[in-house]
N, C-alpha and C positions, 0 to 999 in steps of 0.2 A: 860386923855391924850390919844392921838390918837396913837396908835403900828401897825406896818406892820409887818408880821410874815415874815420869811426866812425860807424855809426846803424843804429838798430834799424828805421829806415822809409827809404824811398827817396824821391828827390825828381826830378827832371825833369834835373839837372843832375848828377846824381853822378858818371855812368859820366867826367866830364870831368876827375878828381880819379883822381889818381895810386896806385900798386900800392904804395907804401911814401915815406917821409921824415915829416916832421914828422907828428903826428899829431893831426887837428882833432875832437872830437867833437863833434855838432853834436847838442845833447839842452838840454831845460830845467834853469836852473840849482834845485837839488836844495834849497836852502834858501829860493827865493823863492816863499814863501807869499804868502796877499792882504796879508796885513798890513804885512807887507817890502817888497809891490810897490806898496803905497801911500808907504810912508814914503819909495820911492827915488825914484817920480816928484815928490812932494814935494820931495825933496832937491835934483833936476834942474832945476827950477824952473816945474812944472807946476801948473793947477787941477788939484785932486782932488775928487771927490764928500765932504758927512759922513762920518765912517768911525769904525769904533771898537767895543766890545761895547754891543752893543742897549742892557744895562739902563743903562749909562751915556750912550748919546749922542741916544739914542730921547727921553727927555724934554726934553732939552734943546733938540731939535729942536723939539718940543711949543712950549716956550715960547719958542720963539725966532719959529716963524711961526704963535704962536695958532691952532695946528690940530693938530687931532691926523688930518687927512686926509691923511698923505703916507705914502710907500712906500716900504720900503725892500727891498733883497737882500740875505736871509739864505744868508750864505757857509757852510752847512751842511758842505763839506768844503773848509777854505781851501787844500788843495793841488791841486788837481781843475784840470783847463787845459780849455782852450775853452769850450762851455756847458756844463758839468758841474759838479754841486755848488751850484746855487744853485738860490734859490728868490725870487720876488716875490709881498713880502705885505706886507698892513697892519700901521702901524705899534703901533696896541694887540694886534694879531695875532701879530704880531713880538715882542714883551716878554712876552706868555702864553706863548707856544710856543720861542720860542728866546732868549730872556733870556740865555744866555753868549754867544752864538753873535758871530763879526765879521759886521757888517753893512757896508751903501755907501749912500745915498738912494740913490734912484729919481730920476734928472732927467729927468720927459719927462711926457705925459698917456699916462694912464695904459688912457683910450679910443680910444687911436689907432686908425686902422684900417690905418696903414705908419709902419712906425720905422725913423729912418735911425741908421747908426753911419759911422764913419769911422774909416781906417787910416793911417798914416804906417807903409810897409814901406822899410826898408831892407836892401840889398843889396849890401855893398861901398862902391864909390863913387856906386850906383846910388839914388836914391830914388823912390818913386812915393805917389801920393796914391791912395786906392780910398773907392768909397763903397757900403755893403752896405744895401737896404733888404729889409722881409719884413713879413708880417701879423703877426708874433710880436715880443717886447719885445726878445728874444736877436736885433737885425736880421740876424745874419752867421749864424746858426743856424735860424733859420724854415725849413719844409719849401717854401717859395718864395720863396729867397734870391734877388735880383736882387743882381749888383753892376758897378759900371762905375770901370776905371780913372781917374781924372779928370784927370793930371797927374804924369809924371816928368821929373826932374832927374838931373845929373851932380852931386855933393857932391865940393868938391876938399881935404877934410879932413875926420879924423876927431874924435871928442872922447873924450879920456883918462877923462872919467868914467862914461860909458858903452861898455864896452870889450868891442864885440861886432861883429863883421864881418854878424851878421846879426841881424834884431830887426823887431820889431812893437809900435809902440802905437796903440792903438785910443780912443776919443774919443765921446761924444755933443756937440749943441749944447744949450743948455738957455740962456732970457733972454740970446740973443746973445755968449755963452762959451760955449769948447770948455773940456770937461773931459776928464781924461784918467781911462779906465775899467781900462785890463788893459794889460799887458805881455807880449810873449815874444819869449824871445831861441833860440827854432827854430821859426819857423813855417813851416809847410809851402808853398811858393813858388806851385808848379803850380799847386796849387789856386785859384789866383787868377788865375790865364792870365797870368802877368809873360813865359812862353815867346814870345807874342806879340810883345812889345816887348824881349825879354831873350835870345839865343840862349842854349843852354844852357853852352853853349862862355867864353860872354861873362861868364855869372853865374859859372863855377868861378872864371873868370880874376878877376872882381873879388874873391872871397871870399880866394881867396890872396894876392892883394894887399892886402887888409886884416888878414888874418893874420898875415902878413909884416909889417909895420906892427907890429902890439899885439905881437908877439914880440920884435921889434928893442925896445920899448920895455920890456921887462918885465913885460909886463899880457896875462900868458898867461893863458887860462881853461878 
């Protein structure tokens, strides 16, 4: 099947994507704020961090771990993608200052001197595991972002309920759970050197084959 790519950025693989036919835009979806991106990984059947407006979930938290020393991320603009829009701060800091605001806890120490995060990118039929660390709490954002691929797979099926040929979700470990932190379904590929192990050729091919797929099925996006 012939796909015309749509996007306002360029990625390492487009030139491999065809001058007309079906027309794929590859952009974030427009309604998936933090709030929606929490309740779908919830829905998916992922841990998710506390979550909720401050002045509601903030005490609770209080009396749930008899401290009022925990941390959360004030989602200052809950449309904001990558590290943009958030803030980490204390949680009586948090109820002063941003009492409407959607927050997330904080799972991690909070004196780290390296914070890891972890990625499940998918690509098609392609999956790869990556792991981002940095001196900053945002690991995949730190001005000395390290990351290393750790682990791809061939996936020989998709799933109807998440119906995207391409997608990222991202993870900290916190008491031996993965929690699931962010979602996005355009994440910029290259930027993570999948060129290495992905020719470019190779990722258009599996993207329209996953298209192809959610199209036949109904589950256009």
């Amino acid at each position: 099947m012939k796909v015309k790519l749509f996007c306002r950025w360029s990625d390492y693989y487009d030139k491999w994507f065809d001058g007309d036919g079906y027309v794929w835009e590859r952009q974030n979806e427009p309604n998936m704020d933090r709030a929606t991106m929490m309740s779908r990984l919830l829905e998916l059947g992922y841990m998710v961090p506390t979550h909720g407006i401050a002045a509601s979930v903030i005490p609770k938290a209080i009396e749930t771990y008899q401290t009022d020393n925990l941390y959360f991320i004030a989602h200052v603009d809950v449309n904001a993608s990558g590290g943009e829009g958030k803030v980490l701060i204390g949680a009586k800091a948090c109820l002063n200052q941003f009492p409407a605001v959607f927050v997330t806890q904080f799972l991690g120490n909070i004196n780290a001197r390296t914070y890891h995060s972890y990625r499940f990118l998918r690509v098609g039929h392609k999956a790869f595991g990556i792991k981002f660390s940095g001196s900053y709490w945002k690991a995949d954002y730190s001005k000395d972002t390290t990351y290393k691929i750790c682990c791809e797979s061939v996936v020989d099926s998709y799933n109807d309920a998440l119906p995207y040929v391409l997608y990222s979700i991202d993870y900290v470990l916190f008491n031996g759970q993965s929690y699931a932190v962010d979602f996005n379904n355009a994440p910029h590929v290259g930027s993570m050197d999948i060129q290495s192990k992905m020719s470019g050729s190779e990722a258009a091919a599996a993207l329209k084959e996953g298209i192809e797929y959610f199209k036949n099925k109904g589950l256009n996006y």
